[in-house]
C-alpha positions in Angstrom: 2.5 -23.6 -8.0 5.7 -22.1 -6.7 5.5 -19.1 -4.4 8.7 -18.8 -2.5 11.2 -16.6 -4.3 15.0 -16.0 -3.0 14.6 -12.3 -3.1 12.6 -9.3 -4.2 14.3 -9.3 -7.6 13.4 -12.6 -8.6 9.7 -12.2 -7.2 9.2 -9.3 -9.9 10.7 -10.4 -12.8 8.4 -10.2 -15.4 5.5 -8.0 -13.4 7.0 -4.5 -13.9 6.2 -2.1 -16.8 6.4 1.5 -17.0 2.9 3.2 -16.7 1.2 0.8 -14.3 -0.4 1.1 -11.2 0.8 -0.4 -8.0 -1.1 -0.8 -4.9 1.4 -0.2 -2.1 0.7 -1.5 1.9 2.0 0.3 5.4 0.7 2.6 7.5 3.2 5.2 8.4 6.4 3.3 8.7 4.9 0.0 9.8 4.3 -2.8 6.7 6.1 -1.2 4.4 7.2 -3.4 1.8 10.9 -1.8 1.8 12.8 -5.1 0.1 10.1 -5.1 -2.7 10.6 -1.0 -3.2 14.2 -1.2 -3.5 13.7 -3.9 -6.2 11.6 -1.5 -7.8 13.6 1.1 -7.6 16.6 -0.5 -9.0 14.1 -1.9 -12.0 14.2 1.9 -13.3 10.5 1.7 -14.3 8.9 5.2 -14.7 5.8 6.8 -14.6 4.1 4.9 -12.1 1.1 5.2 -10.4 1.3 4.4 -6.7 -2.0 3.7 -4.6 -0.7 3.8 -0.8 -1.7 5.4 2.4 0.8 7.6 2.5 4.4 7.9 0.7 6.9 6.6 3.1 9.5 8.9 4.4 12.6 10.8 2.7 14.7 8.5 1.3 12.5 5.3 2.7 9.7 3.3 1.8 7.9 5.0 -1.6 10.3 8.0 -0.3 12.9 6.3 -2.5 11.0 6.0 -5.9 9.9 9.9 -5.3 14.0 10.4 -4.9 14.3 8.8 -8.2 11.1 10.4 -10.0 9.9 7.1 -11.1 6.6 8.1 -9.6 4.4 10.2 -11.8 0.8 10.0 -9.5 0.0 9.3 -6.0 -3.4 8.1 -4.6 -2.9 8.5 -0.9 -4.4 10.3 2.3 -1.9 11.1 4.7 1.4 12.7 2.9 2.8 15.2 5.5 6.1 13.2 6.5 7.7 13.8 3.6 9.2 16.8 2.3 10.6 15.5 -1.3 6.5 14.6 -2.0 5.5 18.2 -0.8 8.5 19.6 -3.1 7.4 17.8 -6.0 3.6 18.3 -5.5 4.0 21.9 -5.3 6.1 22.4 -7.9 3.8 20.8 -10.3 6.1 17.5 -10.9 3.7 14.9 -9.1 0.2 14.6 -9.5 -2.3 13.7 -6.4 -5.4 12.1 -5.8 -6.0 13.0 -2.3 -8.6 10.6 -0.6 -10.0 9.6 2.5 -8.5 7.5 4.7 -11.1 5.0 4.9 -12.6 5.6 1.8 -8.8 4.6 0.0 -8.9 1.4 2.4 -12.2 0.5 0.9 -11.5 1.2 -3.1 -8.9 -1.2 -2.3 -11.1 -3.7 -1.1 -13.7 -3.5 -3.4 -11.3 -3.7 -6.4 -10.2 -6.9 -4.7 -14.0 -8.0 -4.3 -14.4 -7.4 -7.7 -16.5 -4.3 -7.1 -16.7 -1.3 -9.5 -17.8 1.4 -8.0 -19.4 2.0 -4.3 -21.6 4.9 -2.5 -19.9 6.7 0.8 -21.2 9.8 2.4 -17.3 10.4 3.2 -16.6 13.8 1.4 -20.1 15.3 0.1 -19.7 18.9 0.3 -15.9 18.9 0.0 -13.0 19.1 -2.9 -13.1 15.4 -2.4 -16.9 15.5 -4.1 -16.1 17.2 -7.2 -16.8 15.8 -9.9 -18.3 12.6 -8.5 -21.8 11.0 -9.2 -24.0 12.3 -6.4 -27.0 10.3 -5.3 -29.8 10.6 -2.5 -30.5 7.7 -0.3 -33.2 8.0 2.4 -33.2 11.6 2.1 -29.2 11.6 2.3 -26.5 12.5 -0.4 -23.9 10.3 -1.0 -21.3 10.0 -3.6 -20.0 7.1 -5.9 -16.4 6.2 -5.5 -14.7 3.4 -8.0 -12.9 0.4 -7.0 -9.1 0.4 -7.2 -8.3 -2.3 -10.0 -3.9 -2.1 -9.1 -1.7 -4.1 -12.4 0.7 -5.3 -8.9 0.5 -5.5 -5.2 3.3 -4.8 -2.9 3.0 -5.7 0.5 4.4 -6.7 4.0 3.7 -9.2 6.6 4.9 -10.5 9.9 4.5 -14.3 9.0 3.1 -16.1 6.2 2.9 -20.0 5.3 4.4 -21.8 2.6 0.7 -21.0 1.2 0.8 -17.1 1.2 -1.5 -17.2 4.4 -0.3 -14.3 6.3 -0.7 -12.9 9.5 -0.2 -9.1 10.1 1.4 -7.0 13.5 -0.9 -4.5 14.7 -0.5 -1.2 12.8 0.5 -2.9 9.8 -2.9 -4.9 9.2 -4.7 -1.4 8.1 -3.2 -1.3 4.4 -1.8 -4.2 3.4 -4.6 -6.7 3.6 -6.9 -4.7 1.0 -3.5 -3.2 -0.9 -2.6 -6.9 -1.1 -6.2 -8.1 -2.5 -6.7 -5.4 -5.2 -3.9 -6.6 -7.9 -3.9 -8.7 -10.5 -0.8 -10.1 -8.9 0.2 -10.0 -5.2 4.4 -10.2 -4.0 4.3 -10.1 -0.4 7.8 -10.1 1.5 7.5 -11.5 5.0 9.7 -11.6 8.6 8.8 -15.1 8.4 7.8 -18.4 6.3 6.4 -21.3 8.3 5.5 -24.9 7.2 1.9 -24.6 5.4 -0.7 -26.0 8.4 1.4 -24.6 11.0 -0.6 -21.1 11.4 -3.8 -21.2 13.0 -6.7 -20.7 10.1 -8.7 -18.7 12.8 -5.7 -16.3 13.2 -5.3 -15.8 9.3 -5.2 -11.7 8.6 -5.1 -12.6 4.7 -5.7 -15.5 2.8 -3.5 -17.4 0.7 -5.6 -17.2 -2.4 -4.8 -13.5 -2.6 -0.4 -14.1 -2.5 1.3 -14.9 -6.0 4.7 -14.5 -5.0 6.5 -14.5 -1.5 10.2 -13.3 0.2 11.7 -13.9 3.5 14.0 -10.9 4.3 15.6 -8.7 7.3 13.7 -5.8 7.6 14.6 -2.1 9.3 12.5 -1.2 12.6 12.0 2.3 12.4 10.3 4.9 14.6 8.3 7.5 13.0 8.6 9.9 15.7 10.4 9.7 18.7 9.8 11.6 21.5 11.4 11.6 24.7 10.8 12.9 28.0 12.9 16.3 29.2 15.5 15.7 31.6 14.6 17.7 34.4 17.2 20.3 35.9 19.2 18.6 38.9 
């Protein structure tokens, strides 16, 4: 089965609808799948529901589908780099489902495990509770959260096979692995494709089996936030 598309465009045709629900990797600005957003973005699909960590930046990353409103609802944890999500959430144009940060890495996974539902003790006694099944284990209350079941994937990798068997930098391996296993179709963009055998299987972040489609593209290095030392007085 052919996995290698030439570009981003060409590795969605025919998986974006309006009303669905993407599951997005990064972490901050690391594994951002920014060739597949811009694709998206130039699609002009609406509504969409977006399942990521956070929301990029202004005017990068999801920061660019917010610019264009073609995002309706955002399941994330952290949100605070970005002013345009603050404007819209606050002004009643966005809706949020705020979650854990773990506990949003984990719906991901167990929607890719094939997992419905799951108990975590992550939240009782909070906003985060309300509304959820409670139950008591060992004397302890927990409550249910549900799998995250995402129509497409979106994610990012430093080097993948011919395969889809990807290996992630640092930072970037906390999203995109479970983001990438939790759609009924993956598109993963990449820094790198290698000959299929030439990765070693014991270094493998994600496997194959999980990748539906797969890019090669130049990617932006960005810093979230720089900070520099004073330059002391002569």
């Amino acid at each position: 089965m052919k996995k290698i598309y030439a570009n981003a465009r060409e590795a969605l045709d025919g998986l974006l609808k309006d009303d669905m629900l993407i599951a997005a990797g990064g972490f901050g600005l690391c594994g951002i799948p920014e060739l597949l957003i811009d694709a998206i973005v130039d699609s002009g699909v609406k509504k969409l529901t977006v399942a990521s960590n956070n929301a990029g930046v202004d005017g990068f990353g999801l920061g660019k589908l917010l610019d264009t409103r073609q995002i309706s609802k955002m399941m994330s944890s952290y949100v605070g780099e970005n002013d345009e999500f603050m404007r819209q959430y606050l002004s009643g144009e966005l809706e949020i489902e705020f979650n854990p940060q773990g506990t949003l890495a984990e719906r991901m996974r167990a929607g890719g495990a094939g997992i419905p539902g799951f108990y975590t003790k992550t939240g009782v006694g909070t906003q985060v509770a309300e509304g959820k099944e409670h139950k008591d284990f060992n004397g302890q209350t927990y409550i249910m959260e549900e799998g995250i079941f995402a129509d497409l994937s979106i994610v990012k990798a430093w080097k993948a096979d011919e395969t889809g068997n990807a290996i992630f930098r640092k930072t970037a391996r906390n999203f995109n692995p479970p983001a990438a296993m939790c759609g009924k179709v993956c598109v993963m963009e990449v820094e790198e494709i290698v000959p299929t055998g030439s990765l070693d299987p014991d270094h493998i972040h994600l496997p194959g089996i999980y990748v539906n489609r797969l890019i090669q593209g130049e990617h932006e290095k960005r810093i979230e936030q720089r900070t520099v030392r004073k330059r002391e007085e002569a």
